[in-house]
N, C-alpha and C positions, 0 to 999 in steps of 0.2 A: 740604697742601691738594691734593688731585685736579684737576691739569691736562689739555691738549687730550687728552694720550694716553688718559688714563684717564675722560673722560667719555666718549672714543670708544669705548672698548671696553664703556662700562655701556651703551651706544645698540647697539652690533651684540649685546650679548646677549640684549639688551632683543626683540630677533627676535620670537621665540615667540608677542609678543601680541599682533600685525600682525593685525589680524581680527576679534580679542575686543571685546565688547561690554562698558561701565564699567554697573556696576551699582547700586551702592553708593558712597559717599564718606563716609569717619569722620576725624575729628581728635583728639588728643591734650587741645584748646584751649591747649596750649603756645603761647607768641608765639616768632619762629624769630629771623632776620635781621634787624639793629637794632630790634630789640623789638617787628617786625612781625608781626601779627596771621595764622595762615592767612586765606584769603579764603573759607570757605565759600561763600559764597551765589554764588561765580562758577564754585567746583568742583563744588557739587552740577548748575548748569547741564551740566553733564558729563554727568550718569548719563544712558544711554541712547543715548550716542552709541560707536557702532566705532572701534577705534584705526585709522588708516588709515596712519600713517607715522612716524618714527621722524628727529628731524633735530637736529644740535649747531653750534650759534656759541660758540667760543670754549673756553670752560668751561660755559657752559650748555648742557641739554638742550630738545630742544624736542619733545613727541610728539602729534604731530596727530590729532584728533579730526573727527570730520563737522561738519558746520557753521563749517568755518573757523577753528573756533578750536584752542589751542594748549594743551597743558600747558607750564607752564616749571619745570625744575625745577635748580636750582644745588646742588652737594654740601656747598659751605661747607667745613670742614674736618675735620668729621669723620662727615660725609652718605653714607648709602648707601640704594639705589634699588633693589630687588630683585624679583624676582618669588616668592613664595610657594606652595605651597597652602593654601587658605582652612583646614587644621587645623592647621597649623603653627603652636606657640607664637610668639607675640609676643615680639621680644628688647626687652630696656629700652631704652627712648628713641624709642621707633616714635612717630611725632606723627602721620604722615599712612596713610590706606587707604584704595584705590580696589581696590573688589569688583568680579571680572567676573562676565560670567551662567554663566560655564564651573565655578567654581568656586574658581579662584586670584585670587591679590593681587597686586597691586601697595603694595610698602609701601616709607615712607619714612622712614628714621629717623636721628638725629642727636644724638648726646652732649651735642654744644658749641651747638648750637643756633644756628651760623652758616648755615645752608643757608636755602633758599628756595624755596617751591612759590606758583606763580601762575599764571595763566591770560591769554594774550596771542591775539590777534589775526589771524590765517594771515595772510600778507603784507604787515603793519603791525606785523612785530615790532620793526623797528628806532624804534617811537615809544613803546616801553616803557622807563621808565627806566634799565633796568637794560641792555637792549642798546643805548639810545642813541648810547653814550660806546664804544663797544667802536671798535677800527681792522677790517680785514681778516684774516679768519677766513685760517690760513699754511696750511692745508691743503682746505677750501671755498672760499677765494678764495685760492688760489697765486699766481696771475698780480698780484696786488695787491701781495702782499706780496716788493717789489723789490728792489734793489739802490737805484733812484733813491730809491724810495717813505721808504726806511731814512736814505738821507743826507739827504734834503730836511728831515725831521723831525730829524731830529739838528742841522740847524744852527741856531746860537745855545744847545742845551742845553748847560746847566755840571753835571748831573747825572751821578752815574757812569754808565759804559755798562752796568752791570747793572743799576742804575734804568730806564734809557732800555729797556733788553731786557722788563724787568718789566712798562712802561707798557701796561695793556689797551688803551687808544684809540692807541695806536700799530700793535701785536700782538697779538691777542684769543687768549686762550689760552695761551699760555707761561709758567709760572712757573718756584720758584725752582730747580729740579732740572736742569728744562732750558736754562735759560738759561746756568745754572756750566758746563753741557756743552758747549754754543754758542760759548762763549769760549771755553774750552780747546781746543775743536777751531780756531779760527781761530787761536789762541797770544794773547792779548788780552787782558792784566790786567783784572777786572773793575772795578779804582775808576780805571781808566781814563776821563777826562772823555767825555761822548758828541760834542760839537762836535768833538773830535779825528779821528772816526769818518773815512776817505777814502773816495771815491767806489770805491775798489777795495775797500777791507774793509765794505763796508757790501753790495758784491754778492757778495763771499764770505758774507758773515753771513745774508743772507736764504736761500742755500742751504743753507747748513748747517742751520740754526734749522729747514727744511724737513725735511730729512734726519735727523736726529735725533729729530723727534717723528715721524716716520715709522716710526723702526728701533721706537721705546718699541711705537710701533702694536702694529707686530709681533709683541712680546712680551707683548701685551695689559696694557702700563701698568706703571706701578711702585708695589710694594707696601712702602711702610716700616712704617706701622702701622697704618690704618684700611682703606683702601682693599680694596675686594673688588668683582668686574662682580656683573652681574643674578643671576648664580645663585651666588652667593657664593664663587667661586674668586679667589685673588689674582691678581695681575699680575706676569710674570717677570723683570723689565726690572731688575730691581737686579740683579741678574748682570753687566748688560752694562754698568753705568753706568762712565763712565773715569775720572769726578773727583770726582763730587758724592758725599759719604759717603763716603772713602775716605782723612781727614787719617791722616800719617803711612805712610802705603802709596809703592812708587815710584811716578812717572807710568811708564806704558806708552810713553813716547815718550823719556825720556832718564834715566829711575831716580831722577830728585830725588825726596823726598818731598811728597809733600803738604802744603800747609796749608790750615786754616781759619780766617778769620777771621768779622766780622762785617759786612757791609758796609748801611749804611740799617737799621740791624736785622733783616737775613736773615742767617742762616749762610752763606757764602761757600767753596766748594774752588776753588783754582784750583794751577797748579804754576810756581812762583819761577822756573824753569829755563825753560821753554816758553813763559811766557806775560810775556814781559819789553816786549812794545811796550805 
């Protein structure tokens, strides 16, 4: 699934349409997202209004329209949000299109049909269900996401601490890629209990967790299988990944190998050697 790195990067490539005027809006009639229906009658409200801005909570996208209102669009897992030209074959699984007057698309397509397109709000997007429940965005709201902010929520969890790393209403945006990362860089089993967490390793954690979805930024995301920005280039960050994807490899910090296991039902790297607290 397309984490914070990687919806950032579909939002800065997303650039180009800063301006463009929605023209058109078509659907698949696919139902997406727990067997949610597109919203036509709130997207076609769309047409005719200038994209004006480009903004992401968490893993969701969000691209602003005149009139206050919002595109929301989630990648699900195996969702991509591209910009097109309006003669450009259709790849299979395209459910969503918004026509500009310029001539290009914006299109949105998705195999597994976990994603989500909806229309929210300007400045009431946190009374939409789906951002409701989200914590502090680790790179939109930095300063939130603390050292205290990490330990206060962790006490009383009996959840591993890569549960606890996972939880969106805790950290909006981090999943399972970055998180295996997060831990190994602080040395920190991940079925390690999360109440365990100390007020010292919970403000190593929030920077790090920082740091690391900063460096993916950089690389514009990580690409294992679906994953591609707005103009369909991958993301270069599996090069630089140090644990996730890499069982049986040495760790780069003391040559043990790798394992994975499965922890909560995610796949799990972390290194037996390094990550012994």
């Amino acid at each position: 699934m397309p984490e914070l790195p990687e919806v950032e990067t579909v939002r800065r490539t997303l650039a180009p349409v800063l301006g463009a005027t929605i023209d058109t809006v078509w659907s698949s009639g696919k139902k997406l997202r727990l067997g949610q229906a597109v919203p036509m009658a709130q997207l076609r409200k769309l047409i005719g209004a200038r994209i004006e801005g480009l903004r992401r909570l968490g893993k969701y996208l969000l691209v602003d329209v005149e009139d206050r209102n919002s595109l929301l669009v989630h990648l699900g897992m195996s969702g991509r949000f591209r910009v097109n030209a309006g003669t450009d074959e259709r790849v299979k699984h395209t459910h969503v299109i918004f026509g500009l007057t310029d001539g290009r698309e914006l299109r949105f397509s998705d195999p597994r049909r976990f994603g989500q397109v909806d229309v929210v709000v300007r400045g009431a997007e946190r009374q939409h269900r789906a951002l409701a429940v989200l914590g502090p965005d680790p790179i939109e709201e930095a300063a939130a996401v603390s050292g205290e902010h990490l330990f206060a929520a962790s006490r009383g969890k009996t959840t591993t601490l890569k549960s606890f790393v996972l939880d969106q209403s805790i950290v909006a945006g981090v999943g399972n890629i970055y998180a295996s990362e997060a831990l190994w860089r602080i040395g920190v089993r991940p079925t390690v209990r999360a109440h365990r967490l100390t007020a010292a390793r919970a403000t190593e954690l929030a920077a790090v967790i920082k740091d690391v979805l900063h460096n993916a930024i950089e690389h514009n995301g990580t690409s294992l299988r679906d994953f591609v920005d707005a103009d369909g280039a991958s993301g270069e960050h599996a090069d630089y990944l140090l644990v996730y994807g890499r069982e049986g490899q040495p760790c780069s910090r003391c040559q043990t190998k790798i394992r994975r296991n499965v922890v909560q039902g995610r796949a799990t790297y972390y290194c037996p050697t390094c990550q012994k607290a």
